[in-house]
N, CA and C of each residue as an Amber inpcrd file, in Angstrom:
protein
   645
 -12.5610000 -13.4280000  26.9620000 -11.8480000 -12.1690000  27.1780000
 -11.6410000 -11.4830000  25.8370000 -11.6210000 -10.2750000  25.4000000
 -11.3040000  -9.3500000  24.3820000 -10.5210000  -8.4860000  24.5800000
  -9.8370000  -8.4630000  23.7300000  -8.5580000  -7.5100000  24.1010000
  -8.3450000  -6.2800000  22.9790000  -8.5200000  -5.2040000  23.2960000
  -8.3850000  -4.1400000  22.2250000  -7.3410000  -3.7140000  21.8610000
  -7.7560000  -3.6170000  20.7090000  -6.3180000  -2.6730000  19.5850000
  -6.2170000  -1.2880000  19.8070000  -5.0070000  -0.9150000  19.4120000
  -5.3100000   0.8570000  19.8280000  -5.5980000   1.9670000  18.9690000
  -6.0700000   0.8730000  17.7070000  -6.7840000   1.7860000  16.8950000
  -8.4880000   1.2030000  16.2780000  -8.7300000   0.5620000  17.2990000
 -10.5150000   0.2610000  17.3540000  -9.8680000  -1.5650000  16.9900000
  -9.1480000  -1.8800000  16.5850000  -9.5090000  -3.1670000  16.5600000
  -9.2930000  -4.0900000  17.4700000  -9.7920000  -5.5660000  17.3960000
 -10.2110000  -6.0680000  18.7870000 -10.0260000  -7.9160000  18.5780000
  -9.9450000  -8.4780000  19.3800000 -10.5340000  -9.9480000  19.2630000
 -10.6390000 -10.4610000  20.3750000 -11.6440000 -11.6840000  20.5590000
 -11.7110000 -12.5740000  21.7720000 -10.5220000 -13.7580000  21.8530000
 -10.0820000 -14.2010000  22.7400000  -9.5590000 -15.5370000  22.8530000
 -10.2120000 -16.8780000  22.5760000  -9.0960000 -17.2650000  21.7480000
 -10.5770000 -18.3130000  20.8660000  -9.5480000 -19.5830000  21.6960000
 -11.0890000 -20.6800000  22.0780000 -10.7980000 -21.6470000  22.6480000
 -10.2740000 -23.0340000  21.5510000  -9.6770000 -23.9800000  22.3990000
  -9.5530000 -24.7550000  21.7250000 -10.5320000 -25.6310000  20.8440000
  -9.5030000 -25.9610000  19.7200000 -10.3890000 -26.5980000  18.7210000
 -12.2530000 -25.9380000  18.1720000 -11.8200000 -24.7210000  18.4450000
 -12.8290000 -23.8670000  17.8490000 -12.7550000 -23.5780000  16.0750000
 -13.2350000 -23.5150000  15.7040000 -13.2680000 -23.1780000  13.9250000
 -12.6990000 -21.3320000  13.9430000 -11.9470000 -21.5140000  13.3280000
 -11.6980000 -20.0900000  12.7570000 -12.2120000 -19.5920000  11.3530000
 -12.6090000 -18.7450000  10.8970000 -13.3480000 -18.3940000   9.3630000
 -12.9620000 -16.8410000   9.5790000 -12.1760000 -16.8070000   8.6720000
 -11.8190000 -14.8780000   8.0080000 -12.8450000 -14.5620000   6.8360000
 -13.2190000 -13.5990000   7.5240000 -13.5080000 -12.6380000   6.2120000
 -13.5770000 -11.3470000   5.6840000 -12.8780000 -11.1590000   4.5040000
 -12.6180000  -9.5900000   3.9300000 -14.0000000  -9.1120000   4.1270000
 -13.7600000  -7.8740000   4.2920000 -14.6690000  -7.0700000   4.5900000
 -15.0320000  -6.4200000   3.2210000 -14.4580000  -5.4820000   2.5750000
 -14.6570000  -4.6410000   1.5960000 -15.0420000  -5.3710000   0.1630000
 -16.7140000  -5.3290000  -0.0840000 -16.8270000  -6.1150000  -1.6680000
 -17.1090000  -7.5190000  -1.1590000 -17.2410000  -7.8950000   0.5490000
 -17.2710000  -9.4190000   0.6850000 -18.3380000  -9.6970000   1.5400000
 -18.1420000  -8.6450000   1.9960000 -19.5030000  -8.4750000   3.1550000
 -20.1560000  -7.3180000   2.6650000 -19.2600000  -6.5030000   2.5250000
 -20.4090000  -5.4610000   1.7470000 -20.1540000  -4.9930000   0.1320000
 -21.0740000  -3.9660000  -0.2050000 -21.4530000  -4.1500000  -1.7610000
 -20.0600000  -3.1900000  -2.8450000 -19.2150000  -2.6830000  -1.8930000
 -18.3840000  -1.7430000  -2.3520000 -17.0840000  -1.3900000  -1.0600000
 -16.1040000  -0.1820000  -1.4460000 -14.8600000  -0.4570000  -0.2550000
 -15.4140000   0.6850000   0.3870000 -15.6910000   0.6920000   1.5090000
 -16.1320000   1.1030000   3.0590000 -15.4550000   2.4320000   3.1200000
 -14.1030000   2.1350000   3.2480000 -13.3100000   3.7550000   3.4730000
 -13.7120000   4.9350000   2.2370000 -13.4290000   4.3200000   0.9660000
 -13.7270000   5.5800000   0.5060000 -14.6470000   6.2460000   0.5120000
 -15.7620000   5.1970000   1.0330000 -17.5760000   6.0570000   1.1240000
 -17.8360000   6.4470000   2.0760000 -16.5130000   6.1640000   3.5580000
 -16.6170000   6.8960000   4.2580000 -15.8760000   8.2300000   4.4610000
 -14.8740000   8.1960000   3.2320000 -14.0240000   9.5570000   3.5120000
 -15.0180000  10.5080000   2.9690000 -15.4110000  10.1510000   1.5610000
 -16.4570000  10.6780000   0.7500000 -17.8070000  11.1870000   1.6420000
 -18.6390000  10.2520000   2.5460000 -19.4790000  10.5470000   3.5780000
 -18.6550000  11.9420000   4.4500000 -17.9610000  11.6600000   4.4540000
 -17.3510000  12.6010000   5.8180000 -17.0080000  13.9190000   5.6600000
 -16.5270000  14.3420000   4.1590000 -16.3680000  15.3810000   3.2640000
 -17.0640000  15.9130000   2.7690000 -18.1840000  15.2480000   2.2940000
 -19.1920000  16.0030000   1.5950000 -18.9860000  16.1200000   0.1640000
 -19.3120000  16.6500000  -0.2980000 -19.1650000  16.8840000  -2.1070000
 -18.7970000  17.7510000  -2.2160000 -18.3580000  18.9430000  -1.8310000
 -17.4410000  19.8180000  -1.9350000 -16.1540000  19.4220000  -1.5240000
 -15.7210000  18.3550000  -0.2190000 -14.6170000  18.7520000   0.2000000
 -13.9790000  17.0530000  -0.5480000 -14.9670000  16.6190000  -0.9880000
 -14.4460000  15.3590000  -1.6920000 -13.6570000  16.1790000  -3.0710000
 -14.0680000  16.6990000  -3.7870000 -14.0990000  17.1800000  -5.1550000
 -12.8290000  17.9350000  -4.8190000 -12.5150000  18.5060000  -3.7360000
 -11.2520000  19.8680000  -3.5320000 -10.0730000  18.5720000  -3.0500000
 -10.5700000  18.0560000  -2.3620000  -9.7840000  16.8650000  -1.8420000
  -8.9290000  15.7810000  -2.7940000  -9.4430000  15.7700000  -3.5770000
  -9.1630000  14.6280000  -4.7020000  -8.4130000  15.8940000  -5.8150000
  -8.5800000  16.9460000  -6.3520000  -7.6890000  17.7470000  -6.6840000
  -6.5350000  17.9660000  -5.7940000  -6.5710000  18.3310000  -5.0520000
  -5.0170000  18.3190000  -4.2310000  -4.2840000  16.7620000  -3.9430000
  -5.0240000  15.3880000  -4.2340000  -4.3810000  14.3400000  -4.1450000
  -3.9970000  14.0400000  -5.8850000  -4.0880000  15.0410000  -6.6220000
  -3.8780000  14.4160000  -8.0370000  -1.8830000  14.1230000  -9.1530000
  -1.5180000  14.8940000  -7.9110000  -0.0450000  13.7210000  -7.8770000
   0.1720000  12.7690000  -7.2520000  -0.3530000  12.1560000  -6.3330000
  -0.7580000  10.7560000  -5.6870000  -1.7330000  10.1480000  -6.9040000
  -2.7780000  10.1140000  -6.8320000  -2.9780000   9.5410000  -8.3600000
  -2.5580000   9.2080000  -9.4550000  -1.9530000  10.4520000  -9.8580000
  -1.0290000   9.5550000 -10.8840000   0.2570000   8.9470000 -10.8570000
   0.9360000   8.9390000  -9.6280000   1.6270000   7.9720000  -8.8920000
   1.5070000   6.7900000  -8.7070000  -0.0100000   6.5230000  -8.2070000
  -0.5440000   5.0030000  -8.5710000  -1.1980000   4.4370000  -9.6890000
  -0.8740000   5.4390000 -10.8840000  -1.6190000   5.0010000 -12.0820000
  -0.1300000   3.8940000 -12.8970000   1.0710000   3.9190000 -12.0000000
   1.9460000   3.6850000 -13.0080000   2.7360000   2.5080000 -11.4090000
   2.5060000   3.2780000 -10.3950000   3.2080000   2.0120000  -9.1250000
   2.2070000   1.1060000  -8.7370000   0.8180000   1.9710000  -8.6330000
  -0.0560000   0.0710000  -8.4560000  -0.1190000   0.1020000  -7.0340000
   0.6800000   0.8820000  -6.0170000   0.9440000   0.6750000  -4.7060000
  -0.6210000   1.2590000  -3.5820000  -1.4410000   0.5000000  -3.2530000
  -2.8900000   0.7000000  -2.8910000  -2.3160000   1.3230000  -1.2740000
  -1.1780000   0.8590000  -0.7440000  -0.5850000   1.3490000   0.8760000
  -0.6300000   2.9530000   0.6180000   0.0220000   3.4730000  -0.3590000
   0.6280000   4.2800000  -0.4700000  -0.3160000   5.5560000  -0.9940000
  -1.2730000   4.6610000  -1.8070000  -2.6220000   5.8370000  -2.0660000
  -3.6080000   6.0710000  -0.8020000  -3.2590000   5.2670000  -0.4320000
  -4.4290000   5.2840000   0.9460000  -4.1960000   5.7140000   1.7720000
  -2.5700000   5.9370000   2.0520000  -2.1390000   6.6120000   3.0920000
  -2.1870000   8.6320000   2.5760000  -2.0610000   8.4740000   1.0680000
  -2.3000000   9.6830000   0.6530000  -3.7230000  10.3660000   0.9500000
  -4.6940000   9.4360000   1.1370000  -6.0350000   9.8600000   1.1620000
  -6.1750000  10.1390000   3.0550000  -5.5510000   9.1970000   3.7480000
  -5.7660000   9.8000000   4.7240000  -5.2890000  11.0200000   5.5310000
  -3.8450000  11.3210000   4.8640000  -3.5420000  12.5380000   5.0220000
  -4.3220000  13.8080000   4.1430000  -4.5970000  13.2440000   3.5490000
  -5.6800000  14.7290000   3.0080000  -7.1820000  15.0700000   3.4810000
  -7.2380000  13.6060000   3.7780000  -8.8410000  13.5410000   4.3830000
  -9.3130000  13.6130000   6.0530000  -8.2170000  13.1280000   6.7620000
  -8.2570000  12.8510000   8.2810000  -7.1540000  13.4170000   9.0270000
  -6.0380000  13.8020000   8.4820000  -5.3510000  14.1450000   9.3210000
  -5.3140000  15.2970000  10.2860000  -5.2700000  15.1980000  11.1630000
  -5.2430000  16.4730000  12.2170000  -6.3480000  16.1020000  12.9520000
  -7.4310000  14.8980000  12.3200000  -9.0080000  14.7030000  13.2240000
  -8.5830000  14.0830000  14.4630000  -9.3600000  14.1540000  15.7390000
  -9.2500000  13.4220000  16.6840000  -9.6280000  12.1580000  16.7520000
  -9.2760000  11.1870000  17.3370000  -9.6480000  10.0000000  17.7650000
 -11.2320000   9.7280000  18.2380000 -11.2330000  10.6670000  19.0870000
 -12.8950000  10.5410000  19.3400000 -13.9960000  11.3510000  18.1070000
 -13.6340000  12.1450000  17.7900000 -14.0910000  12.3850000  16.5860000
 -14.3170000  11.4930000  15.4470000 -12.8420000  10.8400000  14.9050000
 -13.4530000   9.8380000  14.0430000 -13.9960000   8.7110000  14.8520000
 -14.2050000   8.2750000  15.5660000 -14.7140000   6.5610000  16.3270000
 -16.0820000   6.9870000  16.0670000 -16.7140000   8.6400000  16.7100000
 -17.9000000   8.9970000  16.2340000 -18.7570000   9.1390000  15.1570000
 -17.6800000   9.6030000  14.1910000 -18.0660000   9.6700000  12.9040000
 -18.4030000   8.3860000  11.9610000 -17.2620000   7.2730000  12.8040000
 -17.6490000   6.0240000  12.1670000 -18.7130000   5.3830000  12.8140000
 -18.9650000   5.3690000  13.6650000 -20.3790000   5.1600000  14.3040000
 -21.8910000   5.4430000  13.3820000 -21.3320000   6.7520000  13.6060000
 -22.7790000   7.4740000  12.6150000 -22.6200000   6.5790000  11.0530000
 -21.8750000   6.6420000  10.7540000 -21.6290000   6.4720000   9.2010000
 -22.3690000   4.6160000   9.3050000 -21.5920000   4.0100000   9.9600000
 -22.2250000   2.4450000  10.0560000 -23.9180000   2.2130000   9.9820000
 -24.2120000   3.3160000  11.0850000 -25.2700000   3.1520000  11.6860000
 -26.3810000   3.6410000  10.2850000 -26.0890000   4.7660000   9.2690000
 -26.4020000   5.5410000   8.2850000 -26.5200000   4.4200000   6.9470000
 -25.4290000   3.5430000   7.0240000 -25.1230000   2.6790000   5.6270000
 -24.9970000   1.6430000   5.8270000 -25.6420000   0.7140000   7.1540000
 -25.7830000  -0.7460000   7.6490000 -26.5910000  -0.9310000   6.1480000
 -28.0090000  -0.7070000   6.1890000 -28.8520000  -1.4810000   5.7350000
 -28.6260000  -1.2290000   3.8930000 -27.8400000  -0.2170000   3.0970000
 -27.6140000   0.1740000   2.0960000 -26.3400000  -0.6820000   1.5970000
 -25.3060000  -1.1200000   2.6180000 -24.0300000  -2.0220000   2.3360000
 -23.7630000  -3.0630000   2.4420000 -24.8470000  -4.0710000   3.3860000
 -24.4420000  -5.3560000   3.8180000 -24.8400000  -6.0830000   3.0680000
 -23.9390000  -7.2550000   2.4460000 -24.5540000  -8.3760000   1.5030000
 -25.6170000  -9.4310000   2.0660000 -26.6500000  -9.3680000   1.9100000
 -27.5190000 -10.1890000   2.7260000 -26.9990000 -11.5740000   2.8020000
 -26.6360000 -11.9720000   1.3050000 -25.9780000 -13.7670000   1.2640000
 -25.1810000 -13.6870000   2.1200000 -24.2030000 -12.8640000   1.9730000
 -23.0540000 -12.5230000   3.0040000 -23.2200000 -12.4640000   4.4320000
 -24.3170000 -12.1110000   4.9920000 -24.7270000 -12.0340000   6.2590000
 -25.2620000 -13.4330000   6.5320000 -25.5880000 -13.9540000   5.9980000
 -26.4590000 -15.6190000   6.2270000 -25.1470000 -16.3070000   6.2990000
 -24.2840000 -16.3330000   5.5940000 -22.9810000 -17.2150000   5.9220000
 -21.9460000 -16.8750000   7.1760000 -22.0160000 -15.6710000   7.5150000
 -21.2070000 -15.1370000   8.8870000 -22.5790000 -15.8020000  10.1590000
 -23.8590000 -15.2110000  10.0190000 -24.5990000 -15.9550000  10.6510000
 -24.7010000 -17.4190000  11.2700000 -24.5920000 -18.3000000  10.0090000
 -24.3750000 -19.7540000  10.0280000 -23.0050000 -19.9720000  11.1600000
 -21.9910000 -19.7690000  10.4480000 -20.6600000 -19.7740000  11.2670000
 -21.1780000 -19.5670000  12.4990000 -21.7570000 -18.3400000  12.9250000
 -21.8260000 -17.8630000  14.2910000 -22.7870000 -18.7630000  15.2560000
 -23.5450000 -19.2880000  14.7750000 -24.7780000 -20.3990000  15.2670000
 -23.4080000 -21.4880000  15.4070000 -22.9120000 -22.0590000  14.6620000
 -22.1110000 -23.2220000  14.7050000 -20.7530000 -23.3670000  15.5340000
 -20.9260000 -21.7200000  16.5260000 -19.6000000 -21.3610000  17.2530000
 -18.4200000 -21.3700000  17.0280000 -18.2080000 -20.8990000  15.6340000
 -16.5800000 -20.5240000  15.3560000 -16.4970000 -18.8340000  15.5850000
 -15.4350000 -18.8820000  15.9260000 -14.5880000 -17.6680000  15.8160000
 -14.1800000 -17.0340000  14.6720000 -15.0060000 -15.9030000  14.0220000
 -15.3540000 -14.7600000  12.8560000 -14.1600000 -13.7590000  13.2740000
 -13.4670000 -13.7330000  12.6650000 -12.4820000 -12.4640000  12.6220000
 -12.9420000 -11.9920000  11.1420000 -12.7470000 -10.4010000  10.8200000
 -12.7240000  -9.7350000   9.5350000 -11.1940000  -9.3670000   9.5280000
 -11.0660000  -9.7560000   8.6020000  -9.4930000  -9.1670000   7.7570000
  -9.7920000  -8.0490000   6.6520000  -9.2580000  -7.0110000   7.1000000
  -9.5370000  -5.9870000   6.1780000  -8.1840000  -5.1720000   5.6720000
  -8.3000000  -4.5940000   4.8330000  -7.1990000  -3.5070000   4.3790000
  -7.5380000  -2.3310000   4.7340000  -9.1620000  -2.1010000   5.1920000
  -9.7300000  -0.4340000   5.6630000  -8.9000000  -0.6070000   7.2050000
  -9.1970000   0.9830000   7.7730000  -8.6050000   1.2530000   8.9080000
  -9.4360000   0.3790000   9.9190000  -8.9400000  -0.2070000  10.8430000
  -9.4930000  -1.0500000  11.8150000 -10.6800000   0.3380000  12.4000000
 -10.4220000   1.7390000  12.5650000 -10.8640000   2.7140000  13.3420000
 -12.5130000   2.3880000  12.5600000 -12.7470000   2.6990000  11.5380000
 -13.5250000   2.5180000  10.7800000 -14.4850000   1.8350000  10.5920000
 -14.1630000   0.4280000  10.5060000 -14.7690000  -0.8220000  10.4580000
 -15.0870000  -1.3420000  11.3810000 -14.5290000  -0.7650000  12.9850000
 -15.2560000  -1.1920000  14.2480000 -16.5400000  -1.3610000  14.5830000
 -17.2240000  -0.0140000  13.5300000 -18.5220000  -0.0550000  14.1780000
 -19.5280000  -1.2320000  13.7900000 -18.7570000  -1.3170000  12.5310000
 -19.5690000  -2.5460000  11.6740000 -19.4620000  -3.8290000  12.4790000
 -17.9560000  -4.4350000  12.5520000 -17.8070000  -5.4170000  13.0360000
 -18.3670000  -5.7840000  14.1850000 -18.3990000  -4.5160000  15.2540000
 -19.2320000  -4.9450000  16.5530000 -21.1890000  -5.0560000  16.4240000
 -21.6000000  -3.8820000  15.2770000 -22.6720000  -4.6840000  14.7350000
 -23.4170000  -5.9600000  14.3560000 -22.1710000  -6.5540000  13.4740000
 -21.7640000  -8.0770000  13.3160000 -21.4930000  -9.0310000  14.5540000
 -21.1720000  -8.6710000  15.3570000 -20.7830000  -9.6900000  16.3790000
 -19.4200000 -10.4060000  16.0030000 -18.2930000  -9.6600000  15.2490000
 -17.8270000 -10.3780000  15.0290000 -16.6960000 -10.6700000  16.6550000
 -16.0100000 -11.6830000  16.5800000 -14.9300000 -12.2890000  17.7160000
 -13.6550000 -11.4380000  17.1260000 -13.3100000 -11.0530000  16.2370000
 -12.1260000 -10.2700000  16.1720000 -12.0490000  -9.4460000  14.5330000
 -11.1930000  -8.3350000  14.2610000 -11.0580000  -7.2370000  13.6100000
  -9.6550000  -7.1890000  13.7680000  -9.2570000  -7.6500000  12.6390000
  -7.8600000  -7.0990000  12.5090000  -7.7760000  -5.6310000  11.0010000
  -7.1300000  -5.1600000  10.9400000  -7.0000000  -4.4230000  10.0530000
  -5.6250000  -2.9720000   9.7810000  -5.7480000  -2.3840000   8.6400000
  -4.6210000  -1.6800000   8.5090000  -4.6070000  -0.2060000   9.5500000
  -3.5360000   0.2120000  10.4450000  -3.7680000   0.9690000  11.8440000
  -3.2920000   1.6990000  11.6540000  -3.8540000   3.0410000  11.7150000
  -3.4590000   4.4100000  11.5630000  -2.6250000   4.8450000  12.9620000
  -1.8900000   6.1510000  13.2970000  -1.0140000   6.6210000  13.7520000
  -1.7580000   7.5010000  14.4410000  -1.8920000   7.7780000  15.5040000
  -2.1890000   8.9370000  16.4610000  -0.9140000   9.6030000  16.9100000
  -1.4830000  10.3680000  17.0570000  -0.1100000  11.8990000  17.4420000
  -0.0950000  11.8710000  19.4670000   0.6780000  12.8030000  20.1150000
   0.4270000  12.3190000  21.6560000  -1.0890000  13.2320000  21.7000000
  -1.7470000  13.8460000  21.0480000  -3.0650000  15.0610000  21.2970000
  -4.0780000  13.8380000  20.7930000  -3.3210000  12.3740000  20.2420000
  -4.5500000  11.8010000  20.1280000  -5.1030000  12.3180000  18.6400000
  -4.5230000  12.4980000  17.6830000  -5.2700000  12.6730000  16.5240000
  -4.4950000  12.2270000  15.6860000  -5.1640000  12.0540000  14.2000000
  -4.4990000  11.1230000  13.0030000  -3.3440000  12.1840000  12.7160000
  -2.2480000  11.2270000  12.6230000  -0.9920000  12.2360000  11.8660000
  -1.1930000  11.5620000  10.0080000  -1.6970000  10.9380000   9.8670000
  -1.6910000  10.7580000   8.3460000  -0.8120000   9.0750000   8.0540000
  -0.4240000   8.5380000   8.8970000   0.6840000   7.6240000   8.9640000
  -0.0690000   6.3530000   9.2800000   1.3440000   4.9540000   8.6000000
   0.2620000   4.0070000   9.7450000   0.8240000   2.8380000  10.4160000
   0.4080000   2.6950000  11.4640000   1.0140000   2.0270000  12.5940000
   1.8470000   0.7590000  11.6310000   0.6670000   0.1340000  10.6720000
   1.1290000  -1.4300000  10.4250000   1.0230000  -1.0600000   8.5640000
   1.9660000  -1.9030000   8.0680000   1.3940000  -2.3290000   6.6440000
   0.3380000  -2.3060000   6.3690000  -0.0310000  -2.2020000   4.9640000
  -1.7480000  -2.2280000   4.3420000  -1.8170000  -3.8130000   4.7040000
  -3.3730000  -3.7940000   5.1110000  -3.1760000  -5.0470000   5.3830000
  -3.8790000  -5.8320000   4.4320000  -3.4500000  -6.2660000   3.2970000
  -3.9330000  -7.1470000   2.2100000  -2.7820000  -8.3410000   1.2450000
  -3.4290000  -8.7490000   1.0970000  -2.1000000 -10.0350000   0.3070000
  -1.4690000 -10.7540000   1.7140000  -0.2180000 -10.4880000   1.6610000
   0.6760000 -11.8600000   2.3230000   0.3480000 -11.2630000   4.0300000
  -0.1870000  -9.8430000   3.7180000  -0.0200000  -9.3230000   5.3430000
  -1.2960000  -9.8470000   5.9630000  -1.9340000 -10.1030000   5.1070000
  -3.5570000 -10.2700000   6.0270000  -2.9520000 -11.9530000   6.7050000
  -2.2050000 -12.6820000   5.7460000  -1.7800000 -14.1140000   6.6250000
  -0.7460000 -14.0180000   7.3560000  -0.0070000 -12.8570000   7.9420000
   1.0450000 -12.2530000   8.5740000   0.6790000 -11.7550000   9.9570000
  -0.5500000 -11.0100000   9.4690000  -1.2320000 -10.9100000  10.9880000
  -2.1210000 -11.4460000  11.2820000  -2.5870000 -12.6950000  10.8270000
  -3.6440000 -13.7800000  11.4720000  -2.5050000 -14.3540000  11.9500000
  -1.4270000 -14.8050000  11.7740000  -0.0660000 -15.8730000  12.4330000
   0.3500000 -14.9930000  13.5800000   0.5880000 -13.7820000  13.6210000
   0.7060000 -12.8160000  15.1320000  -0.5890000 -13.0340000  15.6880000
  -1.1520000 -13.4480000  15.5960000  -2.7130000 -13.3270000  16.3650000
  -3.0690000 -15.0480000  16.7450000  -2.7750000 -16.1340000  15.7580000
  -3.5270000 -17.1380000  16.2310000  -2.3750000 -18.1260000  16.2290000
  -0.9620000 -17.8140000  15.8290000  -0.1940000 -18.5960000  15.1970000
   0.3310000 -19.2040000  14.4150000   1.8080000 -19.4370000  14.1710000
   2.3860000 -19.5370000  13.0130000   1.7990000 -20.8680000  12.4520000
   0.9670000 -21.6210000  12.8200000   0.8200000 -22.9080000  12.6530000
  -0.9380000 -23.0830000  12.0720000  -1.1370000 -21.5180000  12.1850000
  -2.9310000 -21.4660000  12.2030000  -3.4820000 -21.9630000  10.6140000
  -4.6460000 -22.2060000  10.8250000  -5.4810000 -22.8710000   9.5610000
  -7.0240000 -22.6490000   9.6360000  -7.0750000 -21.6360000   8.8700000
  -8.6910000 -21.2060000   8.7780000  -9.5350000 -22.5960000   8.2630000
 -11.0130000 -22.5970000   8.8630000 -11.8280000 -23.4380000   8.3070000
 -12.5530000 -23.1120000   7.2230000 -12.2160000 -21.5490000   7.3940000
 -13.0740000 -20.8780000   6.2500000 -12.2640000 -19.6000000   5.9080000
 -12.4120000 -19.1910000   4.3330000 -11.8210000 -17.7430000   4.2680000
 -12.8430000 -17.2840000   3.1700000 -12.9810000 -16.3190000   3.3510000
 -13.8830000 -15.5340000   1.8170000 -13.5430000 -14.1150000   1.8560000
 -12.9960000 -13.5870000   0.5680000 -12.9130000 -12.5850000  -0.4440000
 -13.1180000 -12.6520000  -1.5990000 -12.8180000 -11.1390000  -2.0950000
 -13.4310000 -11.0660000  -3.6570000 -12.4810000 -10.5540000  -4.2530000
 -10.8010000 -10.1170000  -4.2040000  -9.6880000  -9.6460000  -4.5160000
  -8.5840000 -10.4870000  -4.8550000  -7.4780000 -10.1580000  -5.2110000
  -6.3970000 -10.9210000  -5.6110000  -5.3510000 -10.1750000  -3.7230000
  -6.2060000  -9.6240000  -3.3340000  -5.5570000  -9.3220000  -1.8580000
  -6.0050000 -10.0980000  -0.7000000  -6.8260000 -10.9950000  -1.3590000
  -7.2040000 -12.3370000  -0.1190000  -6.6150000 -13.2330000  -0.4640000
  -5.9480000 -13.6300000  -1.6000000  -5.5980000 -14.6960000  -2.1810000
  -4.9710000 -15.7540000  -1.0100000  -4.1290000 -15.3910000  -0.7100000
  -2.8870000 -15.5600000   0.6910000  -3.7800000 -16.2500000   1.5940000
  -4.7800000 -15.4400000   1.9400000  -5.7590000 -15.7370000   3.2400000
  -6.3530000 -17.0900000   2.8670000  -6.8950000 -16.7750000   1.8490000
  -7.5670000 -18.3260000   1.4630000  -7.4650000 -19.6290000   1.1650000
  -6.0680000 -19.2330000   0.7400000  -5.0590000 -20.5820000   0.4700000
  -4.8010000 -21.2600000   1.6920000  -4.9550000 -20.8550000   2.8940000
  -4.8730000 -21.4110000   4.1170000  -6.0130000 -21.9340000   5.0290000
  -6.9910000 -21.5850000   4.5140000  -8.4380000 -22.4070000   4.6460000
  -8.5920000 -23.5580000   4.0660000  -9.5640000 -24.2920000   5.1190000
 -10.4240000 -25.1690000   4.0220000 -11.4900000 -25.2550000   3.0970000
 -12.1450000 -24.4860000   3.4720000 -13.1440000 -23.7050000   2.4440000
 -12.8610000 -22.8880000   2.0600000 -12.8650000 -22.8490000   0.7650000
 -12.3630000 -21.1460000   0.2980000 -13.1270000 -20.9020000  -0.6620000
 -13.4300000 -20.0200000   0.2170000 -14.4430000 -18.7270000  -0.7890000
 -14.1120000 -17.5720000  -1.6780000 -14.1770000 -17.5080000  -2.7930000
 -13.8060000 -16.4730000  -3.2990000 -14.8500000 -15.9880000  -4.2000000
 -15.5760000 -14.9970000  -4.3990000 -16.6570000 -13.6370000  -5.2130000
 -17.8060000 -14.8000000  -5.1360000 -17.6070000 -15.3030000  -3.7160000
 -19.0250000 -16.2200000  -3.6140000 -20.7220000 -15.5120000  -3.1830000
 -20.2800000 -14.4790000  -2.9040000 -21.6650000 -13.2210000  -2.1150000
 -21.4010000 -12.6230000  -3.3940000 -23.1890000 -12.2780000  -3.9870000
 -23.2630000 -11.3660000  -5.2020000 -24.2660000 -10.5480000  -4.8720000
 -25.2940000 -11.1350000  -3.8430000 -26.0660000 -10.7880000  -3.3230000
 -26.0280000  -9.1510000  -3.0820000 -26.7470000  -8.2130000  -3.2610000
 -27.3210000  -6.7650000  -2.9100000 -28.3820000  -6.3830000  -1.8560000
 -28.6010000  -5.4080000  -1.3810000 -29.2120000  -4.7080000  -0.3580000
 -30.9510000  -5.0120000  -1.3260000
């Protein structure tokens, strides 16, 4: 059974004594972070360039707080807000479908592969918007997508806001424990950040800037 999120993300019910293995998405599976090349994709070079001038007191806000929730939520209010729901699910579609073969770490794909032959349960833990990364993950085959959840308005479009915490550091092991339990223990974790750290410490394998691999 799969049960959907209400902002694209998803997972199956994982059976007993199945293997669980997380993995960051952004820089882990693929070669760089997903959202900004998709806000950037989505804008164009004009509206990136006008866009990033009007975010340049948010910038230097995080040149001195460090706070990645708080820039990102700045970027999506400048970049998405007011878009519809079906609009972006589309847009991320196209965009996946456009930058599959330009983003995916091939090493990286042979080790989600392996797992998947060996029947564990692949969730991606990400800090991008779950809306986003759907298209990929269902590309992937992955069993579940957790990630950071933007805010729809009642017309159904981004208000700029977001449902949950960024989801990186202590939150990515905050919402694998809402999801699999307070008691859960990955068999596997891999990232390439000091925002997986958390995640990995709770595996038994732990992977960290183990995919170097390129397109």
């Amino acid at each position: 059974m799969t049960d959907m999120g209400s902002d694209g993300g998803f997972r199956q019910t994982v059976q007993p004594d199945t293997p669980i293995v997380a993995f960051d998405f952004d820089g882990t599976l693929t070669i760089r972070d997903s959202f900004t090349a998709f806000l950037r994709w989505r804008a164009g070079a004009g509206g990136w360039a006008l866009g990033l001038v009007k975010m340049a007191p948010a910038v230097a806000n995080y040149a001195t707080d460090r706070d990645r929730g708080r820039i990102k939520a700045a970027s999506v209010r400048e970049f998405l807000k007011g878009v519809s729901r079906t609009e972006l699910e589309a847009d991320a579609e196209t965009f996946a479908g456009e930058m599959w073969d330009r983003f995916m770490r091939p090493d990286a794909l042979r080790v989600w592969n392996d797992w998947g032959a060996r029947g564990a349960h692949r969730v991606i833990v990400t800090a991008s918007p779950e809306t986003t990364v759907a298209p990929f993950a269902r590309r992937l085959g992955a069993e579940a997508l957790l990630g950071t959840q933007l805010v729809f308005d009642g017309d159904d479009r981004v208000t700029g806001a977001f449902a949950s915490a960024n989801c990186r550091g202590e939150e990515k092991v905050r919402r694998l424990r809402a999801v699999y339990g307070d008691d859960v223990r990955l068999a596997a974790a891999y990232g390439d950040t000091s925002g997986d750290t958390e995640m990995i410490a709770i595996a038994g394998e732990k992977g960290f800037r183990v995919f170097t691999a390129r397109p």
